[in-house]
C-alpha positions as CSV (number, residue, x, y, z in Angstrom):
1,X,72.9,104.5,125.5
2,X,74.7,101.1,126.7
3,X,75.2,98.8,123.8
4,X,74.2,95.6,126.5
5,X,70.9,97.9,127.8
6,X,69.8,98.2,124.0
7,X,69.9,94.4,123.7
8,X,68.2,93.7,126.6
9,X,65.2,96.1,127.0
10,X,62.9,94.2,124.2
11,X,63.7,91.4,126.4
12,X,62.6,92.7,129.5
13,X,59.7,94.0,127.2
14,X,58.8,90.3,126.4
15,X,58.7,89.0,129.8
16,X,56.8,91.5,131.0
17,X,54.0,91.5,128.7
18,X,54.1,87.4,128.9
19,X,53.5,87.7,132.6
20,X,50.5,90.6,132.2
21,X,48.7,89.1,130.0
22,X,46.6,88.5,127.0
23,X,45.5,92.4,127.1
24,X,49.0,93.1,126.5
25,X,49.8,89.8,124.0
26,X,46.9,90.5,122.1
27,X,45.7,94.0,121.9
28,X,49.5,95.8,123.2
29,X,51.8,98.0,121.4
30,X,53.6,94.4,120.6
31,X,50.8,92.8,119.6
32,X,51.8,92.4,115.8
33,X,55.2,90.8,116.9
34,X,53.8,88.4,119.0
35,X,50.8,86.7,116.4
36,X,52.8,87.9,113.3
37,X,50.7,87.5,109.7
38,X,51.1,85.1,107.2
39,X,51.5,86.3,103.6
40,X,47.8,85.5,102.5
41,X,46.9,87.8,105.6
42,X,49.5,90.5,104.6
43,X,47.9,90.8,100.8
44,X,44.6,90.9,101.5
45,X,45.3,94.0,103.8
46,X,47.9,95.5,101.4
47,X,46.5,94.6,98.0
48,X,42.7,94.3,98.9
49,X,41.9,97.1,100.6
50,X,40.2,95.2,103.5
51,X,39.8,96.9,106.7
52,X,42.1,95.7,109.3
53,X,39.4,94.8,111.7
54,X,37.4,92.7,109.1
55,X,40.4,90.9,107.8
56,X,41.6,87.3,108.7
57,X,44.1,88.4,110.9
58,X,42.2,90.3,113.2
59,X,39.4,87.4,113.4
60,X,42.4,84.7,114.3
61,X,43.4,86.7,116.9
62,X,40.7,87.6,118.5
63,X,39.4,83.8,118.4
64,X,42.9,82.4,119.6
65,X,43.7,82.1,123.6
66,X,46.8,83.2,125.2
67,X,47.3,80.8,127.9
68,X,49.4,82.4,130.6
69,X,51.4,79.6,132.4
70,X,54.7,82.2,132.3
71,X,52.5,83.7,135.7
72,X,52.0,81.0,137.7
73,X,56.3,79.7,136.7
74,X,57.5,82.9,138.0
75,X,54.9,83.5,141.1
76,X,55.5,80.5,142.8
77,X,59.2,80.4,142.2
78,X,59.0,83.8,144.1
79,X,56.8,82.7,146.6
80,X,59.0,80.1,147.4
81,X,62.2,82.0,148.0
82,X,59.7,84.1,150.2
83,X,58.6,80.7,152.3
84,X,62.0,81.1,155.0
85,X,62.4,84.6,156.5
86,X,66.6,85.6,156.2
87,X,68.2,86.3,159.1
88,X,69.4,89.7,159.6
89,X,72.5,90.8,161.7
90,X,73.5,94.3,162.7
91,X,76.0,93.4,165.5
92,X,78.2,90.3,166.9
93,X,76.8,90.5,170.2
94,X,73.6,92.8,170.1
95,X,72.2,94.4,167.2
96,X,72.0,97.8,169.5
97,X,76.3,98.2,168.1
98,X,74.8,99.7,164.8
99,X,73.0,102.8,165.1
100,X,68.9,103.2,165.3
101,X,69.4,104.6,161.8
102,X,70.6,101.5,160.4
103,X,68.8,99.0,162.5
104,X,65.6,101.1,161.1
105,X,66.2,99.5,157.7
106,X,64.7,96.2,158.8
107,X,61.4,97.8,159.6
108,X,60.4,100.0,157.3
109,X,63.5,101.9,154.8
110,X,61.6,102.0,151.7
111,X,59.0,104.1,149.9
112,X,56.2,101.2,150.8
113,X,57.2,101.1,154.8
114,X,57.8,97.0,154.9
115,X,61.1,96.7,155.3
116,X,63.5,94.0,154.2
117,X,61.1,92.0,154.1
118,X,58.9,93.9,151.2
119,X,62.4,94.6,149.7
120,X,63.4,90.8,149.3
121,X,60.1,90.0,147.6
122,X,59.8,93.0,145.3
123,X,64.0,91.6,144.3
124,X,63.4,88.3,144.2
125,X,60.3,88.8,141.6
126,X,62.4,91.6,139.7
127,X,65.6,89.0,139.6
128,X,63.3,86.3,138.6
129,X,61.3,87.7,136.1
130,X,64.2,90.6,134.4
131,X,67.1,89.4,135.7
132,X,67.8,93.0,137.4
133,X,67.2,95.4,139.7
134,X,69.0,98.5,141.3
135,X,68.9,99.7,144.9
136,X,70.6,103.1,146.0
137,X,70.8,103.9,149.9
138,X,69.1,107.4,150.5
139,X,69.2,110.5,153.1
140,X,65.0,111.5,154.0
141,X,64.4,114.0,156.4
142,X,61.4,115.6,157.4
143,X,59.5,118.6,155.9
144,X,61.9,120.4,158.4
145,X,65.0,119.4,157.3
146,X,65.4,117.3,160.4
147,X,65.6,114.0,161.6
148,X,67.6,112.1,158.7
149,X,67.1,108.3,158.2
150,X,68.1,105.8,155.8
151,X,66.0,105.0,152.9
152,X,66.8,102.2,149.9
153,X,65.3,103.5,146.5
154,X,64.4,100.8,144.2
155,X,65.1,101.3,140.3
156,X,63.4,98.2,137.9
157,X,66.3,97.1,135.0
158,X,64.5,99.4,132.7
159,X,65.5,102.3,134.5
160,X,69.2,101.8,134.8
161,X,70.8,103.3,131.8
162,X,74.3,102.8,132.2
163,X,77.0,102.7,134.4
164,X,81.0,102.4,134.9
165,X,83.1,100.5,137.4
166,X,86.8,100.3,138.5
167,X,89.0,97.7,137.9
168,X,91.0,98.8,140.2
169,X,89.0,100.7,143.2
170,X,90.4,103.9,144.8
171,X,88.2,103.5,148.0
172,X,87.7,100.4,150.2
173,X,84.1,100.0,149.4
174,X,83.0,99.4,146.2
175,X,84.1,99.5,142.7
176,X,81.1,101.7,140.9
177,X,82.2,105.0,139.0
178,X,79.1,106.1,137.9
179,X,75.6,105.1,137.0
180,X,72.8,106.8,135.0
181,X,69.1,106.2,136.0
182,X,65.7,107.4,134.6
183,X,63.2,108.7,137.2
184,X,60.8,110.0,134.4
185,X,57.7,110.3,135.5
186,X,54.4,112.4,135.1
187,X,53.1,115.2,137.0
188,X,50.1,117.2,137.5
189,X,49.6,120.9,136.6
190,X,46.8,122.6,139.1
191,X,46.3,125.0,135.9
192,X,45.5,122.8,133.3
193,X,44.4,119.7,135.8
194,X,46.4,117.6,133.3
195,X,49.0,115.2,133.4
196,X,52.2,116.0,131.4
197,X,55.3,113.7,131.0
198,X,58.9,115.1,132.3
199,X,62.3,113.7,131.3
200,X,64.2,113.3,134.4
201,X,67.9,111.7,134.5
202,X,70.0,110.9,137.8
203,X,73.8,110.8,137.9
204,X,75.3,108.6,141.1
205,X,79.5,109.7,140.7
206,X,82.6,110.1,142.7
207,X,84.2,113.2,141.4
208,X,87.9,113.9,140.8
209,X,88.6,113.9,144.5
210,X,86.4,110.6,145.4
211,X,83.5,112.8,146.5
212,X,79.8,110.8,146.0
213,X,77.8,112.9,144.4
214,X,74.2,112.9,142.4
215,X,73.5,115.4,139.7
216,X,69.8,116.0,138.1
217,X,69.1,116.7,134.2
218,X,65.7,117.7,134.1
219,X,63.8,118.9,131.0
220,X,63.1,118.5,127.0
221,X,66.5,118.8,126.8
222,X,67.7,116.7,129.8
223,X,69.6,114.2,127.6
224,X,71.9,117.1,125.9
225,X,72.4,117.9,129.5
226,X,73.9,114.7,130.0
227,X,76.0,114.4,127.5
228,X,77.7,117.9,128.1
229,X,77.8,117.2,131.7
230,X,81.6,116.5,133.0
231,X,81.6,113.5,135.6
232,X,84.9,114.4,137.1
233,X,84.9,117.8,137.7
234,X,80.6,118.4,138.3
235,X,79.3,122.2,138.3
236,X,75.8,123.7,138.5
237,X,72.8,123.9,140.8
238,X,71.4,120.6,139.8
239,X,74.8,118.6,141.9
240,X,74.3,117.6,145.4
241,X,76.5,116.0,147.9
242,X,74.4,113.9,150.0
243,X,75.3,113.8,153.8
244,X,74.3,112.0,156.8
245,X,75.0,113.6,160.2
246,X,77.3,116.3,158.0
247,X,79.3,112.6,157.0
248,X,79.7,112.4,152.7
249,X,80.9,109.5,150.9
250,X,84.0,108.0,149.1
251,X,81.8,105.5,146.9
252,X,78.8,105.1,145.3
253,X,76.0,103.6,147.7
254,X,74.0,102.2,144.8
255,X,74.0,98.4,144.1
256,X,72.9,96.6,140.3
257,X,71.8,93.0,141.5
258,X,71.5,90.4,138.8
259,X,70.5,87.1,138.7
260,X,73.9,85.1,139.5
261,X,76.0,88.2,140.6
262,X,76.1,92.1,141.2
263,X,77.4,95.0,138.8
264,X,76.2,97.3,136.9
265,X,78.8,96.3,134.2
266,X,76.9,92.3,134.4
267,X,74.2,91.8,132.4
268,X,71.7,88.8,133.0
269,X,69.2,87.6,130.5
270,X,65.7,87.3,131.9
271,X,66.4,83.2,133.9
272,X,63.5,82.0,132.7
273,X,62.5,84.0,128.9
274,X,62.3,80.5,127.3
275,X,59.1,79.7,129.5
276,X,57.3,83.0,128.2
277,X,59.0,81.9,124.7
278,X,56.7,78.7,124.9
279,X,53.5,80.8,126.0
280,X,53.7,82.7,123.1
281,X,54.7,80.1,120.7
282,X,51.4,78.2,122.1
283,X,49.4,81.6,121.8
284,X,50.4,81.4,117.7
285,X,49.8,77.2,117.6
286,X,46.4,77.7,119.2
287,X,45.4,81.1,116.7
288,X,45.6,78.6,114.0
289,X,44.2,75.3,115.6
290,X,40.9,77.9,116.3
291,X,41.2,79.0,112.8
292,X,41.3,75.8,111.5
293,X,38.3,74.4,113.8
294,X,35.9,77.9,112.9
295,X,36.7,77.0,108.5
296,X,36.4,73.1,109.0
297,X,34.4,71.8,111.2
298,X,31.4,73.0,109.6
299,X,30.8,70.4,106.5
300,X,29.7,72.1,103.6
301,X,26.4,70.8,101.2
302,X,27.6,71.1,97.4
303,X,25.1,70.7,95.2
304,X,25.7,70.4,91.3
305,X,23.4,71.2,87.8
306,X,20.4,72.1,90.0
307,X,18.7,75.6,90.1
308,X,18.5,77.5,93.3
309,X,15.2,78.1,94.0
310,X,15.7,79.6,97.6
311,X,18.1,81.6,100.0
312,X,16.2,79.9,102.9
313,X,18.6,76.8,103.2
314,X,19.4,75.9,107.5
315,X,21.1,73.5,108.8
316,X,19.3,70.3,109.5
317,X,16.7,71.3,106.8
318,X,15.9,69.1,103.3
319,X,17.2,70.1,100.2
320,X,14.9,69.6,97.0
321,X,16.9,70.6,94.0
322,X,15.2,71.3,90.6
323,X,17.4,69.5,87.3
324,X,18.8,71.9,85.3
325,X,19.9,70.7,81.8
326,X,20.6,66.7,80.8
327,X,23.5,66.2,83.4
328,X,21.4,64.6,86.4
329,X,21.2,66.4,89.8
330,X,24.1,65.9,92.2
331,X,23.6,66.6,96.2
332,X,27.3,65.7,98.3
333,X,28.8,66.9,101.5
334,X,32.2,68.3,101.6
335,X,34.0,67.1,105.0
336,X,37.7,67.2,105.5
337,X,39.6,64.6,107.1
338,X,41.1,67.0,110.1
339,X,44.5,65.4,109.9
340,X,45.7,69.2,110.1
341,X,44.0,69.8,113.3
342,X,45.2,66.8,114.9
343,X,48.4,67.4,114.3
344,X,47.9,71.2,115.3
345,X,46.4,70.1,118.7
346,X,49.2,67.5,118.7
347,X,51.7,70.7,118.4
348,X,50.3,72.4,121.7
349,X,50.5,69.4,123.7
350,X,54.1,69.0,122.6
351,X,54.5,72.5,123.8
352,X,53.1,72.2,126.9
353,X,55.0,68.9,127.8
354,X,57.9,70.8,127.8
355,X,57.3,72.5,130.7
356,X,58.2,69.6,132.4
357,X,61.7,70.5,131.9
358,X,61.5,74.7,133.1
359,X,58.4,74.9,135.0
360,X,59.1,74.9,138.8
361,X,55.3,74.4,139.0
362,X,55.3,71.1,137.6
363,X,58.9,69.9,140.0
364,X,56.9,71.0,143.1
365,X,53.9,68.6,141.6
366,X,51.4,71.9,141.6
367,X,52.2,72.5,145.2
368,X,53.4,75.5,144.5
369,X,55.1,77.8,147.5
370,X,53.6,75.8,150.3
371,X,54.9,72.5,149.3
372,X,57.5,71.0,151.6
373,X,59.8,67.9,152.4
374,X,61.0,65.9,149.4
375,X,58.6,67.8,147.0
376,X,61.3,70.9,147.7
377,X,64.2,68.5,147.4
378,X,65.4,69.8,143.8
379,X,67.4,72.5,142.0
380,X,65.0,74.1,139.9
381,X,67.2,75.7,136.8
382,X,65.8,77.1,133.8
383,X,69.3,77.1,131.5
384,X,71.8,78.0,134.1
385,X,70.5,79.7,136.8
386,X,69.2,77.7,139.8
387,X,66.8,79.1,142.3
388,X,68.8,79.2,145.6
389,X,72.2,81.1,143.3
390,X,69.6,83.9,142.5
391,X,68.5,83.6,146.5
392,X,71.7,84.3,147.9
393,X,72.8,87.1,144.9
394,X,69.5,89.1,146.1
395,X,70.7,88.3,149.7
396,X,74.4,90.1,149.0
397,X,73.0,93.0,147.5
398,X,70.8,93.5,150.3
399,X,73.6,93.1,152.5
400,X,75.6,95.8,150.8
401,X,72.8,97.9,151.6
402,X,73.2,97.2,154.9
403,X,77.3,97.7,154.9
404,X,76.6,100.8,153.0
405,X,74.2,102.5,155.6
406,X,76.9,101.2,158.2
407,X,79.8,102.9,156.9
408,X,77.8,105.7,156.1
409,X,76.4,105.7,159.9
410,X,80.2,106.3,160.5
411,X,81.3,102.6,161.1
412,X,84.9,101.2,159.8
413,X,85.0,98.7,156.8
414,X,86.4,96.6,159.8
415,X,83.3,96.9,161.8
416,X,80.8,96.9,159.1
417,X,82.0,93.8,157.8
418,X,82.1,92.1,161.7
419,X,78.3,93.4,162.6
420,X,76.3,93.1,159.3
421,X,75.1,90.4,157.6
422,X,72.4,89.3,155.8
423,X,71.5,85.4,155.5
424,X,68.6,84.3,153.1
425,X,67.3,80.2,154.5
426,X,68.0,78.1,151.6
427,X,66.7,74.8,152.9
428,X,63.5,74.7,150.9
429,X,66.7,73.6,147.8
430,X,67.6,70.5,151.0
431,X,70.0,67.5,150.4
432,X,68.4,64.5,149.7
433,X,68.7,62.2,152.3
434,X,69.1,58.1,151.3
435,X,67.7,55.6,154.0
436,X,71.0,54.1,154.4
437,X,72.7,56.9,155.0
438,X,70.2,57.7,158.2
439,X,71.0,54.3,159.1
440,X,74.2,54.3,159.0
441,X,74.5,57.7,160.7
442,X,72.3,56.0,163.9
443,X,74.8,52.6,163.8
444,X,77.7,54.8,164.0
445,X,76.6,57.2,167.0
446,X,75.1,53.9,168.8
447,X,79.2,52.8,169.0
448,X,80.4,56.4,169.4
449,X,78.3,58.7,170.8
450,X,79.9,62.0,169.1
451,X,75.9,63.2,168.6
452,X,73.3,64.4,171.4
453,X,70.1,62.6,171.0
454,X,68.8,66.4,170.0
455,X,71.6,66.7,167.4
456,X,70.5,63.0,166.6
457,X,66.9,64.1,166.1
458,X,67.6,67.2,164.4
459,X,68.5,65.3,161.8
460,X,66.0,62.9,161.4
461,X,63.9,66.0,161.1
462,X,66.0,67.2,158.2
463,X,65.5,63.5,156.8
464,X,62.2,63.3,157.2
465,X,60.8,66.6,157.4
466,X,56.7,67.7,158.4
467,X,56.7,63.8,160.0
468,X,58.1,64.2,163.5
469,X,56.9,65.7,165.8
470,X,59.0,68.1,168.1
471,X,62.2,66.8,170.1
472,X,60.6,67.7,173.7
473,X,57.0,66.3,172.4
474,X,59.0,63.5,171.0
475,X,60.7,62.6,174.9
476,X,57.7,62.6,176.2
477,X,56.1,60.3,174.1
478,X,59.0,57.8,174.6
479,X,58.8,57.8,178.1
480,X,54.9,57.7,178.1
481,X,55.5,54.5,175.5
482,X,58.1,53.3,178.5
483,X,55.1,53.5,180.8
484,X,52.8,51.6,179.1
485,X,55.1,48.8,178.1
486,X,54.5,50.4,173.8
487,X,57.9,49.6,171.7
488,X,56.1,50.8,168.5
């Protein structure tokens, strides 16, 4: 297995169970790494023989709260890369110069039927939350064998296993050698009406002659498969070489999109892991702030040389203790002062304030996706990656999808690259506009006249945007305020 995929599954792991969930923080196969014990814990399980559900650690973790703001960061930083459609291109003039097969793509070309639309989100939320996703163009047909189309399989980061490009690319397209995927899955036996799990690998390779090909290691022993399999020179029943309209390939239609660039060979760490880090660090601070609320808040009545005389004691009752010996009777209440639970409360507010510097939910003032104008005017960036970089990478792979289904639909590199594109709107990342400079910008024209009064007002509208009204409804109003003598 890669080295880089090794070190980056438990962090795709992390993020994923921070975005699910206290079921999965709490009570998931992770659980124990999340709300790890403390020593005192650890004994009394391992030198007490306490059950593991009557022990302290059980009861602090069922009493602390996993407060999932890692959801709400990464849903409406998703939602608002979603907020402007892209603009897709499949031709300079019309889009009917790439074929129906290609133009298809933008309807439905995916195992969900929504097209590049569905596809964008489901990348942008995959980008966002692991920092990866694969896409590999695909030949369907029906149950005929007949009427091929186009169809872009979607592979999470988990399920891309490893891969090789070129330094130096034999073809024109594309610089991937190989890639390994894992399409494991379960299936249902009729027989035994019971689900059983099957190991199933994928190899995506140009063979010795630049041949694309795909090759299936299926089986218990589908990894020693792999690993006896020869890339170059590929032999056996399980090795198919897709076609389109009896057309093969010379590369590797299968794109690795990251957050800040594409390649299977670049590795991204999830953009924004230290916002799930701070859940979970919160999740621990508040399991002992409970802890420390359910052993202290309750004062405790000590009472010293008197004899008990009854188990019946309740809250808000009267104590009337009997002497016992010479020493005189002593009745107290133990309180503590609950410095330490200030200063744990105190902890998870400090947590929580620092949000202010990764959540994207807190720059858009709680507006969320539907915000607009200034309240959009901002890079959000958790460490390096800003939102509108990971935009436009998710916006190139899809592209390349595009180019790929082109070339494969029998177009020239020269042609693909003239027809297709594929444009994600960035504008809800806008330039900030200063007053002066919009004054400035009017004075100038005024003495020039280099802008029409449309151009004029389209950028106004970009100054001041969700105030004006449009430039026609605009006109109008001027010359009605003309009519009626109005200058303001």
């Amino acid at each position: 297995m890669n080295a880089e995929y090794e070190r980056h599954k438990p962090l795709w792991d992390y993020v994923s169970d921070c975005y699910e969930g206290s079921g999965r923080i709490k009570y998931g196969p992770n659980a124990l790494s999340y709300l790890p014990m403390s020593s005192l814990e650890r004994d009394e399980l391992c030198l007490r023989g306490t059950s593991f559900e009557d022990s302290r650690f059980s009861f602090r973790r069922r009493i602390a709260s996993y407060e999932n703001f890692f959801r709400p960061v990464i849903d409406d930083i998703v939602g608002l890369m979603q907020r402007n459609p892209a603009t897709v291109r499949f031709g300079v003039a019309s889009d009917e110069e790439s074929p129906s097969e290609v133009r298809d793509l933008r309807d439905w070309g995916n195992r969900f039927n929504d097209g590049l639309a569905g596809l964008k989100s489901r990348l942008n939320f995959a980008q966002i939350l692991f920092g990866r996703y694969g896409m590999l163009l695909d030949v369907v047909a029906d149950c005929n064998g007949l009427d091929p189309k186009f169809c872009i399989v979607e592979y999470p980061a988990q399920k891309i296993l490893d891969g090789m490009v070129e330094e130096t690319p034999c073809t024109q397209f594309g610089a991937l050698r190989w890639a390994l995927l894992d399409e494991s899955t379960q299936r249902f036996c009729p027989k035994t009406k019971e689900w059983r799990d099957v190991r199933r690998l994928r190899l995506l390779a140009l063979d010795a002659r630049e041949r694309y090909y795909a090759a299936v290691f299926e089986g218990k022993d589908a990894d020693a498969q792999w690993r006896a399999f020869d890339i170059a020179e590929p032999v056996g029943s399980n090795v198919v070489y897709p076609t389109f309209k009896g057309q093969t390939l010379d590369f590797v239609p299968f794109t690795v999109c990251n957050a800040a660039d594409l390649g299977v060979a670049r590795w991204s760490t999830p953009p924004y892991l230290d916002v799930a880090r701070l859940a979970v660090e919160n999740y621990v601070v508040d399991s002992w702030y409970k802890m420390g609320l359910y052993q202290h808040a309750t004062p405790t009545l000590a009472v010293c040389n008197a004899a008990r005389e009854s188990n019946d004691v309740r809250l808000g009752g009267v104590v009337w203790p009997r002497g016992s010996g010479s020493n005189p009777v002593s009745v107290s209440i133990l309180e503590t002062n609950g410095a330490g639970l200030a200063e744990l409360r105190h902890a998870k507010s400090e947590l929580k304030e620092t949000l202010r510097y990764t959540s994207v939910r807190e720059l858009l003032d709680k507006a969320g996706a539907n915000s607009s104008g200034d309240a959009l005017r901002l890079r959000t960036a958790s460490g390096t990656v800003a939102v509108a970089t990971i935009d436009k990478t998710g916006a190139r792979a899809i592209e390349e999808q595009l180019c790929f289904a082109s070339r494969w639909a029998g177009a020239s590199v020269e042609e693909t690259q003239r027809r297709i594109a594929y444009l994600p709107d960035t504008s809800y990342v806008g330039a900030e506009f200063a007053l002066e400079a919009v004054v400035d910008l009017l004075k100038t024209n005024g003495e020039t006249r280099a802008l029409s009064n449309r151009n004029v007002y389209a950028f106004l509208e970009k100054a001041a945007p969700g105030v004006l009204p449009s430039f026609e409804d605009n006109e109008e109003q001027k010359k009605e305020d003309a009519r009626y003598g109005q200058t303001d």
